[in-house]
C-alpha positions as CSV (number, residue, x, y, z in Angstrom):
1,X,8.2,2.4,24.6
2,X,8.1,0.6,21.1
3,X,8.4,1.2,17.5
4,X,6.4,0.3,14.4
5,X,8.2,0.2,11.4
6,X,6.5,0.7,7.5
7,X,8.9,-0.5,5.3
8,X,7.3,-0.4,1.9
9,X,8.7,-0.5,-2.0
10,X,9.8,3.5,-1.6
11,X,9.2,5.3,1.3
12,X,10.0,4.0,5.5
13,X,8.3,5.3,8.3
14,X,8.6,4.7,11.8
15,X,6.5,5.4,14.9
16,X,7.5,5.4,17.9
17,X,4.7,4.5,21.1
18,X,4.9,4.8,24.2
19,X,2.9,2.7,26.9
20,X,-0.8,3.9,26.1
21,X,0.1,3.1,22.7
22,X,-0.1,6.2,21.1
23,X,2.7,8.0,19.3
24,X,5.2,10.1,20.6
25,X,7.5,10.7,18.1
26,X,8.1,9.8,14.0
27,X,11.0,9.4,11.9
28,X,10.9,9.0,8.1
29,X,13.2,8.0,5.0
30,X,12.3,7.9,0.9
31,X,13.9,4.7,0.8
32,X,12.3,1.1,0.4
33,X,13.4,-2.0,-1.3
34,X,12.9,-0.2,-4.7
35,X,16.6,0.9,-3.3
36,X,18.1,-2.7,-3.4
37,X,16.2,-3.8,-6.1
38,X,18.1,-1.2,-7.9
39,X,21.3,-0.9,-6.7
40,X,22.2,-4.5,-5.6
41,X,23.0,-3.9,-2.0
42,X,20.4,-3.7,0.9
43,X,23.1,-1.1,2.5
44,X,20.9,2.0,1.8
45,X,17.8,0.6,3.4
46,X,19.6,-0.6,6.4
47,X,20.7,2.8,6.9
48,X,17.6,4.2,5.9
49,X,16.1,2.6,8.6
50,X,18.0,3.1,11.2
51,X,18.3,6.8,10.3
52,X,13.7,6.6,10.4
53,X,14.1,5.0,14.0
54,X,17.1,7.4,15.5
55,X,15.0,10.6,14.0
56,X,11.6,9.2,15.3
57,X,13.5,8.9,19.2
58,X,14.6,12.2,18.4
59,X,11.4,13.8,17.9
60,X,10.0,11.7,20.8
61,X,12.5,13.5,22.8
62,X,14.2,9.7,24.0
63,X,17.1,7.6,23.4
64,X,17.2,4.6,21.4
65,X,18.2,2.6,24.5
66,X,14.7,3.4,26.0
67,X,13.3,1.8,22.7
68,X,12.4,-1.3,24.2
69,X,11.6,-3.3,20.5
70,X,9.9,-2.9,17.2
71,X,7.5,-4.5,15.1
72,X,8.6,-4.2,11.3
73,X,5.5,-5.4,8.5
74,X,5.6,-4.5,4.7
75,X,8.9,-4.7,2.3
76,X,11.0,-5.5,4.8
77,X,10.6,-9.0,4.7
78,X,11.1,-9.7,1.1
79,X,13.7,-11.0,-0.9
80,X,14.9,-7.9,-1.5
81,X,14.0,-6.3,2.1
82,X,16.4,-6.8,5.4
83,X,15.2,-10.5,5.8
84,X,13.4,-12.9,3.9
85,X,9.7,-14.6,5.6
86,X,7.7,-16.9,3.3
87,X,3.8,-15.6,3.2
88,X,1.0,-16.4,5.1
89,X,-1.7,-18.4,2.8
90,X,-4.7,-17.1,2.5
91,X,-7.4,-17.2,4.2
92,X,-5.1,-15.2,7.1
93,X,-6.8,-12.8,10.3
94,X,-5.6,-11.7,12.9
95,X,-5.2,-14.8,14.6
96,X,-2.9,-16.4,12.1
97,X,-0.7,-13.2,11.6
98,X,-0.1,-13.7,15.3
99,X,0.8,-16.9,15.3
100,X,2.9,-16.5,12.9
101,X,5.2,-13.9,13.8
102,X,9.0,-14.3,13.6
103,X,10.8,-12.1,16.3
104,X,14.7,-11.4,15.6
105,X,17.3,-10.3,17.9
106,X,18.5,-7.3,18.7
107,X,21.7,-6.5,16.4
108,X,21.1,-9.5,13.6
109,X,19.1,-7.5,11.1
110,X,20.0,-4.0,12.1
111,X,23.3,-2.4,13.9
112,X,20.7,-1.3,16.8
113,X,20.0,-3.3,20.4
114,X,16.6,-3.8,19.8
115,X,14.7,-7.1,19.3
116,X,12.1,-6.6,16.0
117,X,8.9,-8.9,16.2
118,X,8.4,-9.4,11.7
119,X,4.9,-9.7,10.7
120,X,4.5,-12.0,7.8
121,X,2.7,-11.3,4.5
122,X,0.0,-12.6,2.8
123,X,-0.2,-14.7,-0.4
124,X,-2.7,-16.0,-2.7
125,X,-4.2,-20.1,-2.4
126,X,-3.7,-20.8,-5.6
127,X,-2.2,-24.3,-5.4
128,X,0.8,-26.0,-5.2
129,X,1.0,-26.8,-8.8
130,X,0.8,-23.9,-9.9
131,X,1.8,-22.9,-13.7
132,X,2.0,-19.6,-15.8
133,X,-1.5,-20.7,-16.8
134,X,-2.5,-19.7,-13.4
135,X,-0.8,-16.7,-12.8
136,X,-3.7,-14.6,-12.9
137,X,-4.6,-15.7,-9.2
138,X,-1.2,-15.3,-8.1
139,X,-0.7,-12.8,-5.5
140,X,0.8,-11.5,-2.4
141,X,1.1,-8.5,0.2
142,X,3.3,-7.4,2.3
143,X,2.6,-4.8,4.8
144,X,-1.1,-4.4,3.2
145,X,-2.1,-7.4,5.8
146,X,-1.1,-4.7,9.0
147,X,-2.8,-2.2,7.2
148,X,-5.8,-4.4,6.6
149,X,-6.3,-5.4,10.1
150,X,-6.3,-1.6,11.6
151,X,-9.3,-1.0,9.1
152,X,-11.3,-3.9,9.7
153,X,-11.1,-2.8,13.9
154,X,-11.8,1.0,12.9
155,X,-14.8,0.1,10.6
156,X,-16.2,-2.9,12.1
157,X,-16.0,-4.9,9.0
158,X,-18.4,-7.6,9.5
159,X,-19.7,-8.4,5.6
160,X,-17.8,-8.7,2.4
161,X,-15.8,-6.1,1.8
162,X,-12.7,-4.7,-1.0
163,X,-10.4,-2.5,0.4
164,X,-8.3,-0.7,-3.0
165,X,-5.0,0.4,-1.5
166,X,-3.6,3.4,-3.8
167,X,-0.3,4.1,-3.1
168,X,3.0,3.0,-5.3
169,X,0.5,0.1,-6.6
170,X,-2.9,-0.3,-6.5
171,X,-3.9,-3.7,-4.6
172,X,-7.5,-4.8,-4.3
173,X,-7.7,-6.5,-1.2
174,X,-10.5,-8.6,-0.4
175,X,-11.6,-9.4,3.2
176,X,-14.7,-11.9,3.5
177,X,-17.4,-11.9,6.8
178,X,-15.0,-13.9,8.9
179,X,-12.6,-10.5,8.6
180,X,-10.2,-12.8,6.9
181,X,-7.7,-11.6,4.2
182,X,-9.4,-14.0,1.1
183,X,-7.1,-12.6,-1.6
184,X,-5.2,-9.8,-3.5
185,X,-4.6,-8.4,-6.8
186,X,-2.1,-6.1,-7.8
187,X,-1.0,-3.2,-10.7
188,X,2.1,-1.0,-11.0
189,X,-0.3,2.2,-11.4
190,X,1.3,4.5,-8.6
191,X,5.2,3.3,-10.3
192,X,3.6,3.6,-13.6
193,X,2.5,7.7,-13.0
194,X,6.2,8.4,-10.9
195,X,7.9,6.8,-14.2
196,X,5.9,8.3,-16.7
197,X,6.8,11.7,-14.9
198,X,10.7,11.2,-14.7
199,X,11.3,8.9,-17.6
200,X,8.9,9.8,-20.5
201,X,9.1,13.1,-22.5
202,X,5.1,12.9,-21.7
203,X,6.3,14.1,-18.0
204,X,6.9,18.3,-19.2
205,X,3.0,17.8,-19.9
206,X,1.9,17.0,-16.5
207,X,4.3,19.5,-14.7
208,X,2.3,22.7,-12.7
209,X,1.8,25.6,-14.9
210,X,0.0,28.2,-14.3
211,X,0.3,30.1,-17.6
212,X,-1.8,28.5,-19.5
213,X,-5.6,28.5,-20.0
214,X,-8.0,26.0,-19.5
215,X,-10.0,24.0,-22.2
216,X,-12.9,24.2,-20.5
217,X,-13.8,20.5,-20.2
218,X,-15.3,19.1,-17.3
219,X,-14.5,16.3,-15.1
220,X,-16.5,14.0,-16.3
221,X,-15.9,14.9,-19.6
222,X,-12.3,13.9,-19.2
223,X,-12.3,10.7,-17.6
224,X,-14.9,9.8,-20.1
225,X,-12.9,10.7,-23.1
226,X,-9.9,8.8,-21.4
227,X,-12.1,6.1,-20.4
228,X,-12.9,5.4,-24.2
229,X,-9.6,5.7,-25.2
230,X,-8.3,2.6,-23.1
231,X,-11.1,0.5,-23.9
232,X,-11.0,0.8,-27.3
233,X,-7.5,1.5,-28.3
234,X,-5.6,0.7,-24.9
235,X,-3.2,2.6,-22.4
236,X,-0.3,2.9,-24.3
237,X,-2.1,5.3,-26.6
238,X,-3.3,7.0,-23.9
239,X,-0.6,7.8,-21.5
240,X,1.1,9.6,-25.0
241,X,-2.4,11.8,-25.4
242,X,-0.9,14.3,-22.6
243,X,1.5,15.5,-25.2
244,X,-0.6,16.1,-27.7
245,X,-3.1,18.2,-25.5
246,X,-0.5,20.2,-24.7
247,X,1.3,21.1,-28.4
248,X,-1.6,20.7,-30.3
249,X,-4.6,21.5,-28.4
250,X,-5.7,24.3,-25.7
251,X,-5.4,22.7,-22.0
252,X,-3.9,23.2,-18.9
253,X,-1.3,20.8,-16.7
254,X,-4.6,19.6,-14.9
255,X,-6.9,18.5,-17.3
256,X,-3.5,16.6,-18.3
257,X,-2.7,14.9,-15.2
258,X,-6.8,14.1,-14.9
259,X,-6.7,12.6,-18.2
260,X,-3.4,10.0,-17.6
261,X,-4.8,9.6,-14.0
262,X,-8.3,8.8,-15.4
263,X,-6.6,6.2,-17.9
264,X,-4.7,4.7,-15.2
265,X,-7.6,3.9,-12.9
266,X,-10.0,3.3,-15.8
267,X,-7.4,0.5,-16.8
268,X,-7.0,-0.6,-13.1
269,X,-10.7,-0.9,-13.3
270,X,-9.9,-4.5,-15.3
271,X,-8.7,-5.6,-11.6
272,X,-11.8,-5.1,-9.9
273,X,-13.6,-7.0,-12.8
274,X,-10.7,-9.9,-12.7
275,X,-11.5,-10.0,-9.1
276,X,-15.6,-10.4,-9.6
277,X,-14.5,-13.7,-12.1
278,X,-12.5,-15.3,-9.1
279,X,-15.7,-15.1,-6.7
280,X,-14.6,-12.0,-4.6
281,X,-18.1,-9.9,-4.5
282,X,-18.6,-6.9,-2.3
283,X,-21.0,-4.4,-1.9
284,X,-18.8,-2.1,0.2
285,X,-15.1,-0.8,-1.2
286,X,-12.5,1.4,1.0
287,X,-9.8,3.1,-0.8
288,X,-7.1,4.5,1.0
289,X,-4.1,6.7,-0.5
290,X,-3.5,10.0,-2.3
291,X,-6.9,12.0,-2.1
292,X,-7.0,12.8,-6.2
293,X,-6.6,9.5,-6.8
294,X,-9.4,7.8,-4.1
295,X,-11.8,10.6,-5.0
296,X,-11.6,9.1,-9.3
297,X,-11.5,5.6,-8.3
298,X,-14.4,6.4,-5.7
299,X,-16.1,8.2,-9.2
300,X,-15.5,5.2,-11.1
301,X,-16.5,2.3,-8.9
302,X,-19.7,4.6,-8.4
303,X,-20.1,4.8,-12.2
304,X,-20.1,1.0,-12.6
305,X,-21.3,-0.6,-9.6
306,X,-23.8,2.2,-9.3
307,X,-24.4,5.4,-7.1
308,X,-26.0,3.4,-4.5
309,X,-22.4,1.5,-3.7
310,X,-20.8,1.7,-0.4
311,X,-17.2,3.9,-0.7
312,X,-15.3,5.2,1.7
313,X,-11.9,7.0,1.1
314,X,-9.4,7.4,3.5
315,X,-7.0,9.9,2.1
316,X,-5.7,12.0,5.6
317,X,-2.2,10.6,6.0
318,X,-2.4,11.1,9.8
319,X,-5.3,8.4,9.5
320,X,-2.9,6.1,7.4
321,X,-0.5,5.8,9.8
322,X,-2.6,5.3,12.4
323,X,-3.9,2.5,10.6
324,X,-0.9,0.6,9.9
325,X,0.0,1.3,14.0
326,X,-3.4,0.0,15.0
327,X,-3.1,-2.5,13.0
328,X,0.7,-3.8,14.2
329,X,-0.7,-3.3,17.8
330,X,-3.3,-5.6,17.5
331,X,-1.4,-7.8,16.1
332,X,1.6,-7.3,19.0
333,X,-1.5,-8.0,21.3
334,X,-3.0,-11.3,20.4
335,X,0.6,-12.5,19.7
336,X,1.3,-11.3,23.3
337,X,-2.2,-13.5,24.4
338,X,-0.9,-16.3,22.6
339,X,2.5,-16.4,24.1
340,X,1.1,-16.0,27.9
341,X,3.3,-18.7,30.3
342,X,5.8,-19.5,27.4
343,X,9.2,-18.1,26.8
344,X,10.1,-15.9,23.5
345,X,11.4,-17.8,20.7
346,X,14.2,-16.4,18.6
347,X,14.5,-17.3,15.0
């Protein structure tokens, strides 16, 4: 029995395999590195882990003894995570995550007896003498690479492909023919909704209500209006429209939360045309995340690129998981292949 640990910038989640390599029991905790980021101390995410791995043995219906080690990708690795790991460059597969996987005892990164094999994110190539005047190729992952490999297994990606990962950012991901991680860029959009929500008086606009009437428009009638507002007089202006269509004009909480949603992905939509300039072509896009927010991106890539274009959403969060586990497993594998007649080496 092993575990696989998701440590991202908010949320941990742990599963917890058994020897078929399918899970037995889950554990999770709303803490990530935005924790130490903001409070100085990596305390709360140590505990948070621990707390993800005890409640996922719990639910397996096992101790933690019988937990024989884990494989930890995302956050966790990070200057701000449990233990820093330089990236991967890219081009990285399969192969060179295994290859380069760190494995830690049992006790050194967290008070538990169990040995964690750290997976190794992904940056950019963008040179070794780099400058600001580069900095829109820089990049990096972490935890996006595990995620990444699970998908390119379960779709058989063969040809070039972007995969837009919508969850506290957005990252466009792009994996080339030889199923090789190429490159990544990244935007603050999921952070940018959760602060708007808590942090902005524009939040009381976007909370349910079901007292109020509808203004009738349309879908497509919203995004479009929010689409022309960011193009032509940016997002600022329109993440403070909310408040207006709700004091001054007749809508409801959801044509409100379409229309800041619509301006966030319509400006995210600048990514995928950055990404075009650097060389990264595709005819095929997966976006995975929060089903509102796959089926507008999935709307507007359609809109641009044509109706014709390849999208698949992956929105189930059962499927998500099992992604990022897929993914850690075949990773655990080949890294097992390559270490066949030679001992384990600690870091």
């Amino acid at each position: 029995m092993f575990a696989i640990i998701d440590c991202g910038t908010t949320n941990t989640r742990v599963y917890l395999l058994d020897d078929k390599n399918e899970i037995v029991g889950q554990g999770e905790r709303k803490v990530g590195v935005r924790n130490t980021s903001m409070t100085g101390s990596k305390e709360m995410l140590r505990n948070g882990v621990c707390e993800a791995i005890l409640e996922a043995a719990a639910n397996a219906g096992t101790q933690i003894d019988n937990i024989e080690f884990a494989i930890a990708s995302g956050m966790i690795t990070s200057e701000i995570g449990l233990i820093e790991i330089p990236h991967l460059i890219a081009p990285v597969g399969l192969q060179e995550l295994s290859e380069n996987i760190k494995i830690i005892p049992g006790g050194e990164v967290l008070p538990l007896q169990i040995p964690i094999m750290f997976i190794r994110g992904v940056r950019n190539n963008y040179g070794d003498d780099a400058t600001l005047r580069d900095i829109r190729n820089v990049d990096f992952m972490r935890g996006e690479e595990t995620q990444v490999m699970g998908i390119i297994d379960e779709f058989n990606i063969c040809d070039p492909t972007n995969i837009v990962v919508l969850s506290s950012h957005t990252k466009l991901i792009h994996v080339g023919k030889d199923r090789k991680i190429e490159a990544s860029l990244t935007t603050l959009s999921g952070q940018l909704y959760e602060a708007i929500m808590k942090e902005t008086m524009i939040g009381k606009s976007l909370i349910e209500n079901n007292t109020e009437t509808s203004g009738g428009y349309s879908y497509e009638e919203v995004i479009q209006i929010a689409t022309e507002v960011v193009e032509e007089v940016g997002l600022d202006r329109c993440i403070m429209i909310p408040r207006f269509m709700q004091v001054l004009l007749q809508t409801d909480y959801q044509e409100r939360n379409l229309f800041i949603n619509a301006g966030i992905a319509v400006d995210d939509m600048k990514v995928m045309a950055e990404f075009e300039k650097q060389g990264y072509l595709a005819n095929s896009y997966i976006l995975f995340g929060h089903k509102v927010r796959c089926d507008l991106y999935k709307y507007l890539l359609k809109k641009k690129y044509g109706e014709g274009t390849n999208v698949i959403c992956i929105s189930d969060k059962n499927k998500l998981g099992q992604l990022t586990v897929n993914g850690a497993v075949s990773i655990s594998k080949q890294y097992k292949q390559l270490l066949e007649g030679k001992e384990i080496e600690y870091v």
